[in-house]
C-alpha positions, 0 to 999 in steps of 0.5 A, a space after each residue: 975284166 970288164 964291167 958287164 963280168 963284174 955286175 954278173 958277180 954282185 948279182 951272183 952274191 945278192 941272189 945267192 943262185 946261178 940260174 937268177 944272176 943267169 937270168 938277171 944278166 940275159 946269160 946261161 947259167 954255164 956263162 955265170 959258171 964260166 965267168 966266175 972260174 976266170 974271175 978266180 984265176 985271174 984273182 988267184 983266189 976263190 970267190 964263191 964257196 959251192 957245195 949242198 946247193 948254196 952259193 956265198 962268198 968266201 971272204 975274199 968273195 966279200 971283199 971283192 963284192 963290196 968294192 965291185 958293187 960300188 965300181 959298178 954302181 958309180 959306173 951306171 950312175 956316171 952313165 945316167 947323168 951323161 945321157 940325161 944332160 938333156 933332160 931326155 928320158 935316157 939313162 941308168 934306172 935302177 929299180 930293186 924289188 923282192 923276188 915275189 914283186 919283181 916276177 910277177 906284178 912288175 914283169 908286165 911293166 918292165 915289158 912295157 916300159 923297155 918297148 916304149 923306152 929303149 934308150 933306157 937301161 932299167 936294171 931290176 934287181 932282185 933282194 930282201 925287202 930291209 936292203 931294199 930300203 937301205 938302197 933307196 935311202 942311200 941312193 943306190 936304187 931310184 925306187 924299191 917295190 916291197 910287200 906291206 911297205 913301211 914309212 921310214 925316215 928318209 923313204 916316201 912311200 907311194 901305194 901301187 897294188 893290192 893283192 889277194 892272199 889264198 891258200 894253196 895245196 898240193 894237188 892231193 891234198 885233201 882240201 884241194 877241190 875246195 873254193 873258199 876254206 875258213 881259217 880255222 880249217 887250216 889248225 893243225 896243218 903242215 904248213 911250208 912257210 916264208 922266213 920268219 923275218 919276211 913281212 909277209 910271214 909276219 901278217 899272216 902269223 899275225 892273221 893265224 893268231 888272232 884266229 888262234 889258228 896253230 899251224 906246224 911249220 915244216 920247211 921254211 924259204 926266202 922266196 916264192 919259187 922254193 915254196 911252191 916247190 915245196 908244197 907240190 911235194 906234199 911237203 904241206 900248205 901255204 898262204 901266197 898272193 894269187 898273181 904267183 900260183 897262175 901258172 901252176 893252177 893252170 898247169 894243175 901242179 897246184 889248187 887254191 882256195 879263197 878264205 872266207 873273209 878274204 878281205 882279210 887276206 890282203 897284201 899291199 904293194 908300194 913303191 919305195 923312193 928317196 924323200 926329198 929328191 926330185 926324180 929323173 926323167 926316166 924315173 918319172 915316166 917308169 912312175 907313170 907306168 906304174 901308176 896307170 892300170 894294172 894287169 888284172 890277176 887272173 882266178 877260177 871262171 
C-alpha cells in the first residue's frame, strides 16, 4: 500500500462519490474502483458498502479511514515543514472548501496559483462547511472557504466574496423567459432544495419567511451538482449563486431570473484560518492571490 492509494480512500469517504475522489486525486473513476478492491483484499475485509448510489464506510471502512487520514495528514505536514526549512514558498497547502466554493469561485485561483507556484502541492479538499471549521481549528487545514462564515472561537475569519443569489428554472418552466421575479411569485412552487442544515438553505428560508413566501420543497441535496440535475428535470425551482449555473445558461438546460430586490439576495464567502497562528510561506502567497481581484461572474448582456 502506498500513500497516494490511501489519500484516495479518505477522499473516497469524505465525498461520498467515486467520480469527486476520481477528480480530486487527477484518476479515472475505474482507478479509484481499482484501488479500493485491492485495498479490500489485502485488508481481508470490505471497506465501502456500494449499492442505490451511495458510497460509505462499513465499520471496518471507518476505522481504517480515521487511522489513515491521520497517516496521511502527519505525512503532507512532516512534508511541509522539510521543504519550507527555508522560508521558500514550497510545501503542503491544505485548503478545504464546500463543494459550491471550490468548483466555482476558487477554480481560477487554484489555476493561477499552481501556474505561479508549482513547488507547491496545494490539496483542496471538498467537505461540509461545520467539518471545515472543526479542521482549521484543529490544524489539519491552513484555510476553509465557507458560505456565510461564522466567527467562532479559535477561527479568524477574512471576507473574500459576495455572490448574487437568482432563481433558476427548468427550461419549460413557465417563469423561465423572465429577468427579474418578485418573491411573492415563488408561493406555492415546487421547490428542489439545499439540506436543511446547509447555511445557505438557511438564509434563504430565513428570506422566504420574512416575505411569508411558502414554497413545497420536493427533493432535498447536499451539494450544488444534484440540485441542478434536479431542477432540469422539472423536479421544481430553486435559489443558487449565479457563478454556479453559468454553464448551463449557456448551454440552455437552465434560465434564471434576478429578484427584484436582489440586494437582498446575497451570499458572502469568507476564508477561514487559525487564529493566533502565524501562516507559512505558501499560506501567505495563496492569500494574497485570494485577496487580489476577482474573476467577475458572468450574467444576461
Amino acid at each position: 500500500m502506498n500513500l497516494d492509494v490511501l489519500k484516495t480512500f479518505c477522499d473516497l469517504v469524505d465525498s461520498g462519490n467515486f467520480s469527486k475522489a476520481a477528480e480530486m486525486n487527477l484518476i479515472s473513476q475505474s482507478a479509484v474502483s481499482q484501488q479500493l478492491a485491492k485495498l479490500e483484499r489485502e485488508l481481508g475485509t470490505q471497506l465501502i458498502h456500494r449499492g442505490g448510489g451511495a458510497v460509505a464506510p462499513t465499520e471496518a471502512g471507518k476505522a481504517f479511514y480515521r487511522g489513515g487520514r491521520e497517516i496521511v495528514r502527519r505525512y503532507e505536514a512532516l512534508v511541509g515543514e522539510v521543504r519550507s526549512a527555508a522560508e521558500a514558498v514550497t510545501g503542503v497547502l491544505r485548503v478545504g472548501t464546500i463543494y459550491s466554493v471550490g468548483m466555482y469561485s476558487l477554480d481560477t485561483y487554484v489555476k493561477r496559483f499552481l501556474h505561479e507556484h508549482p513547488e507547491v502541492a496545494l490539496r483542496i479538499e471538498y467537505m461540509r462547511a461545520h467539518r471545515i471549521y472543526t479542521a482549521v481549528v484543529s490544524g489539519e487545514l491552513a484555510l476553509g472557504m465557507v458560505a456565510y462564515p461564522q466567527r467562532q472561537r479559535g477561527v479568524e475569519v477574512i471576507p473574500f466574496a459576495t455572490e448574487q443569489l437568482v432563481v433558476v428554472f427548468g427550461a419549460a418552466h413557465r417563469l423561465s423567459s423572465r429577468r427579474a421575479v418578485r418573491v411573492d411569485e415563488l408561493d406555492g412552487e415546487n421547490f428542489v432544495a439545499f439540506d436543511p442544515g446547509i447555511p445557505t438553505r438557511r438564509h434563504i428560508d430565513r428570506l422566504l419567511k420574512s416575505e411569508h413566501v411558502k414554497v413545497n420543497v420536493t427533493m432535498e441535496f447536499d451539494n450544488t451538482e444534484t440540485l441542478k440535475r434536479a431542477v432540469e428535470i422539472e423536479a421544481g425551482l430553486t435559489v443558487l449563486p449565479m457563478t454556479v449555473i453559468e454553464h448551463e445558461v449557456a448551454a440552455g438546460s437552465l434560465a434564471y431570473a434576478q429578484f427584484r430586490e436582489p440586494e437582498k439576495w446575497i451570499r458572502p464567502l469568507g476564508i477561514l484560518r487559525q487564529r493566533g497562528t502565524a501562516p507559512t510561506p505558501a499560506e501567505r502567497m495563496f492569500l494574497g492571490l485570494l485577496r487580489g481581484p476577482a474573476r467577475a461572474p458572468k450574467g444576461r448582456k
